[in-house]
N, C-alpha and C positions, 0 to 999 in steps of 0.2 A: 504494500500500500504506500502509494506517495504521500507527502504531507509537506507542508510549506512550515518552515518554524521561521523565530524571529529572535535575534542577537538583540535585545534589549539596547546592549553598552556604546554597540556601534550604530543603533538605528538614529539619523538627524531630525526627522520627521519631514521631510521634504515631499515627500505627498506622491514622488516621482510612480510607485506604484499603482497609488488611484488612478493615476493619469495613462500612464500603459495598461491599465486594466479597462480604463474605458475606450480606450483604443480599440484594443482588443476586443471588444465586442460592439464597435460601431459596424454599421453596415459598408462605408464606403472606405475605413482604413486610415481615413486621409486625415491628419491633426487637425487643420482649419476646419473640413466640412464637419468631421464628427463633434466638433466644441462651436461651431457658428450657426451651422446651415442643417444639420438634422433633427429633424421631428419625428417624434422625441429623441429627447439626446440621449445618447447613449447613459449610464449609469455604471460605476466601480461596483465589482463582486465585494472589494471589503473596505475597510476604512482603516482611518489613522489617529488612535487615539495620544492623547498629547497631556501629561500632567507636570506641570513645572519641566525638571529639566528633560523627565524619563518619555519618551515615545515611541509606539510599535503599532505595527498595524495588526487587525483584526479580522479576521477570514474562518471558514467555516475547517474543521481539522479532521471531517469526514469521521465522525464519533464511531466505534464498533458497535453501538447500540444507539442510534441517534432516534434520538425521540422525535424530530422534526416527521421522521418517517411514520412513527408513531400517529403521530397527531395530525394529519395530515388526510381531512375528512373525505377528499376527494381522489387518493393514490396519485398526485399529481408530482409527491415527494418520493423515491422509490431509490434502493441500492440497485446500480446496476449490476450485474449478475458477472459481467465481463472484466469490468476494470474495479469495481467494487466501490466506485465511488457514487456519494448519494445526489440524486442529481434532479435538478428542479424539471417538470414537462410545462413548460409554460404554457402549453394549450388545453392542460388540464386544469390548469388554478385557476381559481374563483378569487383569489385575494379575501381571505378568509381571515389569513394572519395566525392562524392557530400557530403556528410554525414558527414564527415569531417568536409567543409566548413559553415555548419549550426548550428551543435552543440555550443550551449552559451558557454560550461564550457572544450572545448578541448576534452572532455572524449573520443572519440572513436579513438583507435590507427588503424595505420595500418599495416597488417600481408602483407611486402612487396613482402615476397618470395609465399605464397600463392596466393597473390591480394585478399585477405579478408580483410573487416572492423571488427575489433573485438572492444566488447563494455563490461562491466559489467554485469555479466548473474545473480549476487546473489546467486552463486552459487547453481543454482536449485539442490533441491535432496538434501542440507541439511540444516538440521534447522539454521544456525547460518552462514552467511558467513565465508569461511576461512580467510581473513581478519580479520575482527572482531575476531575473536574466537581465532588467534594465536596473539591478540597486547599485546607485552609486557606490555605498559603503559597503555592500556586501552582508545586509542586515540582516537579508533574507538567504535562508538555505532550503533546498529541496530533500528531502529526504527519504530513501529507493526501499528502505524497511525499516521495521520498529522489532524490536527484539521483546518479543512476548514471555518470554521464562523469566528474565531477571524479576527480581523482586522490585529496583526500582523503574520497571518500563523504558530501558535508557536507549535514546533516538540512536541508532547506528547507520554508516553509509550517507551521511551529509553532505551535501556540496554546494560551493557557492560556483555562481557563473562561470566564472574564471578556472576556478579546479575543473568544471566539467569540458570548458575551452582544451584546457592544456590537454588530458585524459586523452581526448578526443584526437589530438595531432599525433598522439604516440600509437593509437588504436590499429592496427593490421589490418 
């Protein structure tokens, strides 16, 4: 299971993420048209929360029991069976919001002029989140498994942009 985590120490809060996330799911791609010219404008999968000095952003971390799926009156919230990640069908939601109310960690916004819940997709279709892949600081890490035996669930196989850049050149 993939999972996006965040380096607290080195996050600046620079929002650069929201901003490649709403890229990333505009229709035309393009900076200007997707922040000027589309209706409606595209919307970030997660945000950036900011307390004095500390800031990180906030994203959905794909629960192994996600109660979004749970509560989620119209199956419109569903694990996919393939990649295992929980994934919104936006032409099944009603904007209900129950999903909202469940989620532990805030992560799923909602798209108010649609009445969609929209949540962190991982940006299927490419190897690297766009998050991750555009942090300046390298705040964000992808991470390829989670180690389920340890007692403290400790993240293994992390990587930031760069490491996954380099990996890549040496690769056969």
């Amino acid at each position: 299971m993939r999972r996006v985590y965040i380096k607290e120490e080195v996050c600046i809060g620079c929002r650069l993420c929201e901003v490649y996330c709403q890229l990333q799911h505009a229709r035309s791609r393009d900076l200007v048209k997707a922040f000027k010219r589309e209706s409606p404008r595209p919307l970030p999968r997660l945000r950036v929360e900011e307390r004095g000095v500390v800031s990180f952003s906030v994203r959905c971390q794909q629960c192994d029991e996600a109660p979004c799926v749970q509560a989620c009156i119209t199956g419109a919230i569903a694990r996919d069976p393939v990649s295992s990640l929980v994934e919104v069908n936006e032409e099944r939601c009603v904007g209900c919001w129950t999903c909202l109310l469940v989620c532990p960690l805030g992560a799923i916004k909602q798209d108010v002029e649609q009445k969609k819940a929209l949540k962190c997709d991982l940006c299927q279709g490419e190897e690297i989140p766009v998050c991750v892949a555009n942090c300046p600081n390298e705040a964000l890490v992808i991470s390829t498994a989670f180690d389920n035996n340890s007692s403290h669930n400790r993240i293994v196989g992390t990587q930031s942009q760069k490491e996954v850049q380099k990996n890549a050149e040496f690769d056969f």
